[in-house]
N, C-alpha and C positions, 0 to 999 in steps of 0.2 A: 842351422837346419834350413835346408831348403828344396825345393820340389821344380822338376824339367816341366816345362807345358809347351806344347806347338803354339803360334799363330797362325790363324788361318787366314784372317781378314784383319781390314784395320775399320770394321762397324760397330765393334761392340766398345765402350770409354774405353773399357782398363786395354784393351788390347791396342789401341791409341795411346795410350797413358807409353804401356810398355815400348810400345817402337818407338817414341820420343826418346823413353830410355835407355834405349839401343843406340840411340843416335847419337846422344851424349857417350857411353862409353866407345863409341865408334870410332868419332873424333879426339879421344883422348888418346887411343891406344894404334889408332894407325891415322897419325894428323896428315902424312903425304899419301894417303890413296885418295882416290878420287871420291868426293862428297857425293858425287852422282849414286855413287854404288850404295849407299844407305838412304839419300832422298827419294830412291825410286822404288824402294820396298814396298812401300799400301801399294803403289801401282802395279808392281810387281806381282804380289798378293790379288789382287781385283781380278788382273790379266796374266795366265801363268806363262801364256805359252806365245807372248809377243814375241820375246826375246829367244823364241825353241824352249826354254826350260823351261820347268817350272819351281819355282820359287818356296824353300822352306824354310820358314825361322822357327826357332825352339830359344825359349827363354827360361833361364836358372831364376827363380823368385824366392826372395822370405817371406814369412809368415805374412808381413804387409804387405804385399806385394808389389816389393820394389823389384828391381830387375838388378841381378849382381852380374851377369852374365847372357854371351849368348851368343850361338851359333847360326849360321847362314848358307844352307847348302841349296845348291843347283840340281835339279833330277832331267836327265832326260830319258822320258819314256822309251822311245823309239829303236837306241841305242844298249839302252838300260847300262844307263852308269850315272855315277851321285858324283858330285863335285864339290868339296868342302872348300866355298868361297871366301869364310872369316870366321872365326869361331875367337871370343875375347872375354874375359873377366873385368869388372871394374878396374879401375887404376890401383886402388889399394887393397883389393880382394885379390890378388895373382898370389900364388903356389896354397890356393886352399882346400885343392881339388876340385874348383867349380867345373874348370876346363876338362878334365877327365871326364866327371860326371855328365858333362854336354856332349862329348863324343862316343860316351860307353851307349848314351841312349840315343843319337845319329845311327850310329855301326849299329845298332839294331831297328832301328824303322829302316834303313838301306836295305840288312837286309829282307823284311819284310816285303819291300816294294820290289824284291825278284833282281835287284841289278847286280848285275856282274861284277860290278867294283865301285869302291870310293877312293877319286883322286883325291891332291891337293898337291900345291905348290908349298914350299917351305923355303923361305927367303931368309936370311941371316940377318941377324937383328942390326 
């Protein structure tokens, strides 16, 4: 069992807790993208719209709440389109449906926030 939650910020512990453990599964599951793209998340989160986007994480949690999973999309306003920049399961948690259940509830905050579309690249493993 487990339950999707957004981060908004990285000030409250557990939401520090979790992006630490985002960061570990980050680095397990795509070790050649660039480290930049997960170390810049709190920053990311503080300041949405440095970079033009702004910045969404959603994390899958157990009852403890550890982080089995967890998605990272890009919004931009202006344009109104969502960009799903990573979206990953633990290293031993993959084909348990976390990954569905993190984009069934993406594809509806999208389309909540009015955009027109959700990209994504899909690169061959």
């Amino acid at each position: 069992m487990f339950r999707i939650r957004r981060i908004y910020d990285n000030i409250l512990p557990i939401n520090r807790v979790a992006l630490q453990e985002v960061t570990r599964i980050f680095v397990e599951q795509f070790p050649s993208a660039p480290k930049d793209d997960v170390e810049r998340l709190p920053e990311s989160l503080q300041n949405p719209f440095r970079k033009r986007f702004r910045t969404i994480v959603y994390v899958a949690e157990n009852t403890k709440h550890q982080v089995l999973g967890f998605a990272i999309v890009l919004h931009e306003p202006e344009l109104h389109f969502c960009y799903l920049d990573y979206i990953a399961a633990g290293r031993q948690l993959t084909g348990r449906g976390i990954g569905a259940a993190l984009y069934e509830r993406l594809r509806d905050d999208v389309v909540s926030l009015r955009a027109e579309g959700l990209f994504f690249e899909c690169l061959p493993d």
